[in-house]
N, C-alpha and C positions, 0 to 999 in steps of 0.2 A: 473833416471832423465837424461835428455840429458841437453848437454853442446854445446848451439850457435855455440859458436865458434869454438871449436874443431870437431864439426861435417861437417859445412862446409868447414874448413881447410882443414880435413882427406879428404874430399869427391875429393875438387881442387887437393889434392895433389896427390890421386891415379891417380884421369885420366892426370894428364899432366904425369905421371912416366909410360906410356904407348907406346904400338911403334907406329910408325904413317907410317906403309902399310896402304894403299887403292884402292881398287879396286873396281870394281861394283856389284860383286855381295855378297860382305858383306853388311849387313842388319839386320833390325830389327823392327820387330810392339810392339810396348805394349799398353795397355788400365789400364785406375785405373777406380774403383771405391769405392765409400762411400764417403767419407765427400771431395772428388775430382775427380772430373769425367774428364781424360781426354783422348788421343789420342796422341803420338809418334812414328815416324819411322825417318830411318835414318842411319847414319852407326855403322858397329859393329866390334869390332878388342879385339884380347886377346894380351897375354904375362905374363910371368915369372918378377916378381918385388924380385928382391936380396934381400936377409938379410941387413937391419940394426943395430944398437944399440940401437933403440926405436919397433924395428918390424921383426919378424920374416919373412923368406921367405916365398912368397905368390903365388897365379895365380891367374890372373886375368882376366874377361871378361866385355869389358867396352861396354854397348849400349849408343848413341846416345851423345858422351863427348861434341861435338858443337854443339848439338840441340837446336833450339827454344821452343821447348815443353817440352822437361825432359832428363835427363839420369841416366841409375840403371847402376851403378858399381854390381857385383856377383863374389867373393873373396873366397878362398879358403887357409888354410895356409902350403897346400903340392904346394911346386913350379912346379907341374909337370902338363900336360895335362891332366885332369879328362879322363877314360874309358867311354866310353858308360856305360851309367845306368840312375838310380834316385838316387839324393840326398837331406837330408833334411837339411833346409835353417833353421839358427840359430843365435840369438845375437854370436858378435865375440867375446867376451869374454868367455872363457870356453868351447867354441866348439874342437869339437877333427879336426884335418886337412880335415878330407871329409867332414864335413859338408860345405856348404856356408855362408858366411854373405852379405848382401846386403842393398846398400844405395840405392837410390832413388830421384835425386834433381828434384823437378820439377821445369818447367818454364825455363830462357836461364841461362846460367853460371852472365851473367849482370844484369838480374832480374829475381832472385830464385820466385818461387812462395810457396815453401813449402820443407824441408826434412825430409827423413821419414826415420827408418831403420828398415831391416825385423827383426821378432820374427820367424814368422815360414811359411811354405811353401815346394816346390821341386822345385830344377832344375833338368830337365832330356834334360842328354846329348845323340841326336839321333845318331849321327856318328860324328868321328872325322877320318882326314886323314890329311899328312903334310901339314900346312899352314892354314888348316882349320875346325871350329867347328860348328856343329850344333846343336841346342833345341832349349826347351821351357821352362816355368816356369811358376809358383802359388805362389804368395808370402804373405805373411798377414804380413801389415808394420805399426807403428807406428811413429809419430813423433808433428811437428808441422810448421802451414800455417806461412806466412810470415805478414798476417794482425794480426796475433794474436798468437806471436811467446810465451805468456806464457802459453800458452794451447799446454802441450805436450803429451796429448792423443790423439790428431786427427788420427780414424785409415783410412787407406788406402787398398784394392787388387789389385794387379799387377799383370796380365796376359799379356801374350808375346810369340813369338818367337823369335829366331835369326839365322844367319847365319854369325858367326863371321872369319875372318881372320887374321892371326899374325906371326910372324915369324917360317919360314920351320924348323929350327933347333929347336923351343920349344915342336914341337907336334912330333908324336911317326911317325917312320917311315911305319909303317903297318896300313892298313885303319883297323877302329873297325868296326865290326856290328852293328847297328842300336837295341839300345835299344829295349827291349818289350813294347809296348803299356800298356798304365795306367791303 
């Protein structure tokens, strides 16, 4: 069962614990559909979130943190630059470091429209080189609408790309090859 409050807290508190480069050509599209159909682009930026006493060290790749339309947080709990590949997206409980977990707020950070968090999916990372990452992703997300926050089955798909940017020093210094095609 999901827990209101601690889901949007976690959500607020990854993307503000994020770096704030930007440039123009970090980016990003997603689309949902099923029980919310909507459309988001906007910017897109990673980075390396430290070890706490509540949290393990993580990476993270935040799309759209001040959008009007939505933002999917996609986490990881190796602090390092993902390779170029496919990875499978899983509740973050119990997931081993390469999988992802992913949140999903829709609507503006002032009025949520819905949070959802993935069960399952891929992100595949097409190339990464210093400062910057690029994919896409498939997600199948559960949660629940903001009109009707005790119905916490509402599922969701989350399809997207991105083209994220973040600090030179977190990504690898050698560009990776571009994943194989799905």
């Amino acid at each position: 069962m999901f827990q209101h409050v601690s889901i949007l807290g976690m959500g607020a508190a990854m993307m503000l614990a994020l770096p704030t480069t930007f440039a123009t050509d970090a980016q990003f599209a997603l689309t949902t559909s099923g029980a919310l159909r909507l459309t988001a682009t906007g910017h897109a930026e990673y980075g390396a979130l430290p070890a706490t006493h509540e949290v393990p060290a993580a990476f993270s790749i935040t799309l759209g943190a001040r959008s009007e339309s939505g933002a999917l947080v996609l986490m990881q709990r190796v602090g390092t630059v993902p390779l170029a590949g496919r990875y499978p997206v899983s509740e973050w409980s119990g997931h081993d470091g390469a999988d992802f977990s992913a949140i999903f707020v829709a609507g503006s950070p002032a009025e949520p429209v819905g949070v959802f968090r993935g069960e399952a999916g891929t992100v595949t990372i097409t190339a990464t080189r210093p400062g910057r990452i690029e994919g896409k992703f498939r997600i199948e997300a559960r949660g629940f609408l903001a009109a009707a926050p005790e119905k916490e089955d509402v599922r969701v798909t989350i399809t997207g790309t991105f083209v994220a940017l973040g600090d030179r020093t977190v990504a690898s210094v050698q560009e990776v090859a571009p994943a194989s095609p799905l």
